[in-house]
C-alpha positions as CSV (number, residue, x, y, z in Angstrom):
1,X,0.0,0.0,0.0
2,X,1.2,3.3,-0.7
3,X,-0.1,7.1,0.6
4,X,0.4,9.9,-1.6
5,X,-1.0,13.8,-0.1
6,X,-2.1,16.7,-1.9
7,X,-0.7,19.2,0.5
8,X,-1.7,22.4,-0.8
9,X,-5.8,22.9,-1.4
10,X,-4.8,25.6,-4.3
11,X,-3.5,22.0,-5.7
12,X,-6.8,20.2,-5.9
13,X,-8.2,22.4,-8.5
14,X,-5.0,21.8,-11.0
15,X,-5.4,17.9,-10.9
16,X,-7.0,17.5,-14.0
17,X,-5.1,19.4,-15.8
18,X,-1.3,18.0,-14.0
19,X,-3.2,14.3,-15.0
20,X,-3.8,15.3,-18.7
21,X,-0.6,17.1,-19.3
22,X,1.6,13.9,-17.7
23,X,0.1,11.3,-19.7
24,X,0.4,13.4,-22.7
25,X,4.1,13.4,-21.8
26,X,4.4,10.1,-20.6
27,X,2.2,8.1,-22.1
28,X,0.5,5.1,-20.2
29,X,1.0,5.1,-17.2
30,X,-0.7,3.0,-14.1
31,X,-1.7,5.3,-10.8
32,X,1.1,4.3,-9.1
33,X,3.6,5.7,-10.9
34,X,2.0,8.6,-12.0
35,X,1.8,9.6,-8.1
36,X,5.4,8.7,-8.2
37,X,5.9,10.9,-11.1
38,X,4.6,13.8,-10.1
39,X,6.1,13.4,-6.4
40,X,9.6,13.6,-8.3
41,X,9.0,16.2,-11.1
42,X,7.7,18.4,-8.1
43,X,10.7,17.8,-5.8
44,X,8.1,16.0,-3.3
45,X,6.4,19.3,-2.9
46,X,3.1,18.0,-4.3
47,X,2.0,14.8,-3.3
48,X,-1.4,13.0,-4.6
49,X,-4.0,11.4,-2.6
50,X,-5.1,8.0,-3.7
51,X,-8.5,9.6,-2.7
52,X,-8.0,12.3,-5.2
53,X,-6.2,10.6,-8.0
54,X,-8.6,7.5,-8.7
55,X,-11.6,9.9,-8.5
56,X,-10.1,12.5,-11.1
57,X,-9.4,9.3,-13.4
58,X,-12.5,7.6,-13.5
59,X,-14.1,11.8,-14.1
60,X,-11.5,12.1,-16.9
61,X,-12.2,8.5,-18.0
62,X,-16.1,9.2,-18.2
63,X,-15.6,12.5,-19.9
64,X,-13.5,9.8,-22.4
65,X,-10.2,12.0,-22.6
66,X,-8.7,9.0,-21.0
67,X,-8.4,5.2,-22.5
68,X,-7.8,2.3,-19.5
69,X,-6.3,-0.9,-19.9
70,X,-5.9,-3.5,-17.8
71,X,-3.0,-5.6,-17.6
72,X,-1.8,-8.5,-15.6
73,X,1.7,-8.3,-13.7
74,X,3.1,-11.0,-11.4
75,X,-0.7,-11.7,-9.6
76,X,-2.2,-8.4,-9.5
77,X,-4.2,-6.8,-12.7
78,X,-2.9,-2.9,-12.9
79,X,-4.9,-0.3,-14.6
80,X,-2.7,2.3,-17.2
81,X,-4.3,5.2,-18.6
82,X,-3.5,6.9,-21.4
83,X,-5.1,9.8,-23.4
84,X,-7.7,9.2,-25.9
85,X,-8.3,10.6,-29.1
86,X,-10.3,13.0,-27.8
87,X,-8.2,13.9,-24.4
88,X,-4.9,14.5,-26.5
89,X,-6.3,18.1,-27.8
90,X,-8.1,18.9,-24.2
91,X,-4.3,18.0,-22.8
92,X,-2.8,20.8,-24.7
93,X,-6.1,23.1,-24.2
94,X,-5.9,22.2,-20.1
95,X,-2.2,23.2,-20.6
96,X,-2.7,26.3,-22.3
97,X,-5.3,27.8,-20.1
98,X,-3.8,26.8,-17.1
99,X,-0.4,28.5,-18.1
100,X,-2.6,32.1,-19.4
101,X,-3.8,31.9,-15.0
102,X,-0.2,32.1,-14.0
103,X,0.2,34.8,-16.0
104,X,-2.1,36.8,-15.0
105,X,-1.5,35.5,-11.4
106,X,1.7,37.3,-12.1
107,X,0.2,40.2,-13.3
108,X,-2.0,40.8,-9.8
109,X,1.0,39.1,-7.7
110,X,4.2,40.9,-8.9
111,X,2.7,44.6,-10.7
112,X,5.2,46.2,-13.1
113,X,5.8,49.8,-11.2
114,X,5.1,52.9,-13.7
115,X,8.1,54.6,-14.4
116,X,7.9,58.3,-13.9
């Protein structure tokens, strides 16, 4: 068994769009290593919640951006996801959007001073 935790609430809302733009990276991937993924690329400063990741896949998987397969290693059947036909342009949409928010985050947060 494994734990991975969201620490930061302003995280929650970006799932989707972390989810979409890893697999588009990455490929397929099972949930275990995309939690392991992300935990890495983010220098374990953001750290999924099994209660949040499965939930966002199975949304993301009914919405049918995602394809799942199941496959059988040692005993255990694993689950990878990878984007579907229709997730790969909402991946670089997701992407897009969220990247136009930090700049105007940085437009509110760090204000260029007039010059006189």
């Amino acid at each position: 068994m494994y734990y991975c935790i969201m620490k930061n609430e302003l995280l929650k809302g970006t799932l989707k769009t972390i989810l979409l733009n890893l697999l588009e990276k990455e490929g397929e991937m099972y949930g275990y290593e995309i939690c392991q993924k992300v935990k890495d690329l983010s220098e374990e400063k953001l750290l999924i919640t099994e209660g949040a990741l499965y939930p966002t896949l199975h949304k993301l998987e009914a919405e049918g951006w995602l394809n799942v397969k199941k496959k059988k290693v040692g005993k255990r059947t694993r689950k990878y996801y990878s984007l579907s036909r229709k997730g790969k342009p909402i991946a670089v949409q997701k992407l897009r959007e969220f990247q136009e928010y930090i700049e105007t985050m940085n437009l509110i947060l760090q204000p260029k001073t007039a010059k006189s």
